[in-house]
C-alpha positions in Angstrom: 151.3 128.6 129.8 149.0 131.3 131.7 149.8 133.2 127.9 148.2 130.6 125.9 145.1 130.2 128.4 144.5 134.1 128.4 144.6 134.4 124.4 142.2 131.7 124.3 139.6 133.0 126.7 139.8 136.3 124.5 138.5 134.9 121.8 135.7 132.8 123.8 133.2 135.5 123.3 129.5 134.2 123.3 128.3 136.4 120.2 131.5 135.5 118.3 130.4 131.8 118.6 126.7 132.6 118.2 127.6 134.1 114.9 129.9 131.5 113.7 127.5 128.8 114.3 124.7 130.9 112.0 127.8 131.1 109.5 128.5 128.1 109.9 124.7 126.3 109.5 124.6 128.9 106.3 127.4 127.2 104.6 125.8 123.5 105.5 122.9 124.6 104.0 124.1 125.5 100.8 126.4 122.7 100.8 123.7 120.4 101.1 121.5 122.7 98.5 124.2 121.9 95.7 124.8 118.6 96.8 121.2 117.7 96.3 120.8 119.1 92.8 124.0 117.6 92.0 122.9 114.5 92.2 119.5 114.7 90.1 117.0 115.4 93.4 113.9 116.7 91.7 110.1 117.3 93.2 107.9 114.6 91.7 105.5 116.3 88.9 102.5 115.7 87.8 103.0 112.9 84.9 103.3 113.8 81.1 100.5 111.7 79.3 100.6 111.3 76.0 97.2 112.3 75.0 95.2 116.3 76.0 90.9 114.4 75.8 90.1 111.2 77.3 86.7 109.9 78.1 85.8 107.8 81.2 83.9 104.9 80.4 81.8 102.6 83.2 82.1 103.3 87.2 80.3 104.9 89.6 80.4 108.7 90.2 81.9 108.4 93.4 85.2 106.7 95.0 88.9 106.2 92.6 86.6 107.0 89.5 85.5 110.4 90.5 89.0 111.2 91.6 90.9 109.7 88.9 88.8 112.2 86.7 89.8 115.1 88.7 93.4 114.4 88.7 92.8 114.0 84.6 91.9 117.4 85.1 94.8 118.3 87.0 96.8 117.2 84.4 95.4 119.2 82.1 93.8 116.8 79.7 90.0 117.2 78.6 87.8 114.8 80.6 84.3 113.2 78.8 82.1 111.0 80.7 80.2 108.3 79.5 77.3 110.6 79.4 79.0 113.3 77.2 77.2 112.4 73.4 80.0 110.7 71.0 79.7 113.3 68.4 81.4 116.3 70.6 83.8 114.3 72.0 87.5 114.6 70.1 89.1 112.1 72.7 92.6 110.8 71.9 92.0 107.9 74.7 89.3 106.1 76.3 89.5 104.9 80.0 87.3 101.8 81.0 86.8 101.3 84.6 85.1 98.1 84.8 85.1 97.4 88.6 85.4 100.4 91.5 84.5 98.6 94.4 84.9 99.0 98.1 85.2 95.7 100.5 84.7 95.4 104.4 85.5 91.8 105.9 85.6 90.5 109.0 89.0 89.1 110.1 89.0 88.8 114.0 86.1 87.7 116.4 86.5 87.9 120.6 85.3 84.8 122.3 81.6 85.9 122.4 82.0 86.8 118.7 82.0 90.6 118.7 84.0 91.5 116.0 87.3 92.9 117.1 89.4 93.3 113.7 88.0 94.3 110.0 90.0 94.1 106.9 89.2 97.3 104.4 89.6 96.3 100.4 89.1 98.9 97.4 89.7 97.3 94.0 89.8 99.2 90.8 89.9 97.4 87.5 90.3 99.5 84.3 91.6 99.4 80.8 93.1 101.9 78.7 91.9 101.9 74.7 92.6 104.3 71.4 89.3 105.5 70.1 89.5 102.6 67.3 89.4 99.7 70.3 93.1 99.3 70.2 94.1 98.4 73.9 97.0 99.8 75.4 96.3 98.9 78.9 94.5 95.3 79.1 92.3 95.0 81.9 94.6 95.7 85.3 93.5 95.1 88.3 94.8 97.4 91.6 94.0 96.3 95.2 94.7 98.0 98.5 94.0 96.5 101.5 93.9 98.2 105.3 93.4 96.3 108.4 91.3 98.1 111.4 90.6 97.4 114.6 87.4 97.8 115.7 86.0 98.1 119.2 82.3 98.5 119.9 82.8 101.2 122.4 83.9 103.6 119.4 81.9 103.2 117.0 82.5 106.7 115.6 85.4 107.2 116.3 85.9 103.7 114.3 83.6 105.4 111.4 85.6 108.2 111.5 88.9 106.0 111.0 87.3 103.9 108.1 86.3 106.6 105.3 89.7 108.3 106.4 91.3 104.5 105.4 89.3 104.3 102.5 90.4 107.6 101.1 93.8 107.1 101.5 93.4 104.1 99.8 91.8 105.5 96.9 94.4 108.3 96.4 97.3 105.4 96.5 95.0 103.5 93.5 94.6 107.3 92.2 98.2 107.9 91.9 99.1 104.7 90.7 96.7 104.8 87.8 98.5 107.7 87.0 101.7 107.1 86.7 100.4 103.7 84.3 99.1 106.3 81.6 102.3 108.3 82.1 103.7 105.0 81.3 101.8 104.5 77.9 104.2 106.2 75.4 102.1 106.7 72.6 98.2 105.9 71.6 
């Protein structure tokens, strides 16, 4: 018995194990490396659309149209506003935003009837068309809503908050505009 205990404190030695554990997390890593492409794990790309020139129609120049535009870019598809003259356009698609709207409403009150909750809203509406007015898109309509507490205290810190909501908001709308032209198979 006192043979078997001293063999295994021989072999107890703290670098030993340090280095075996490296080994050790080395082959979990790759492991888990061909496990993952094994089973179709990709990044998420940016989305194949089926046209290279689009023109924006409608909206305002700021909020979800002004970023939707610069993801087109992105993309690497040609980008023509509405103020871009119709003879030097070649545009494959046209993109109607008919509604880019930002909402604030009041959903909780104290007592005295300070507000103590706000409810954040951006809607986007758009359509997508060929040149010719065929519709490929019909008019869709994508609303995100974020609820905020609001204390009069802080104020700025509240401001701060809101446009930070609001963007977030508009890159979800963003995204999922996207991913509906990736959707469109051919114009």
């Amino acid at each position: 018995m006192t043979r078997l205990h001293t063999a295994t404190a021989a072999t107890s030695d703290p670098r030993m194990d340090a280095a075996r554990r490296r080994w050790l997390r080395g082959v979990a890593g790759v492991a888990g490396l061909v496990a993952l492409s094994g089973c179709g794990f990709a990044l998420r790309k940016a989305p194949q659309l089926a046209f290279s020139a689009v023109r924006v129609q409608g909206g305002n120049e700021a909020g979800v149209t002004r970023e939707l535009r610069r993801a087109l870019e992105n993309s690497g598809v040609q980008v023509f506003t509405s103020a871009s003259s119709a003879g030097d356009a070649t545009e494959q698609a046209v993109i109607e935003v008919l509604q880019d709207q930002r909402e604030r409403a009041v959903v909780g009150q104290t007592a005295t009837g300070q507000v103590r909750e706000l409810q954040l809203r951006t809607r986007f509406r758009f359509a997508l068309r060929t040149p010719a007015g065929e519709e490929r898109i019909p008019s869709t309509e994508l609303l995100l809503e974020r609820d905020i507490s609001f204390t009069e205290t802080a104020v700025l810190a509240k401001e701060a908050e809101e446009a930070l909501l609001y963007r977030d908001m508009q890159s979800d709308i963003v995204q999922q505009v996207m991913r509906r032209l990736a959707a469109v198979s051919a114009l």
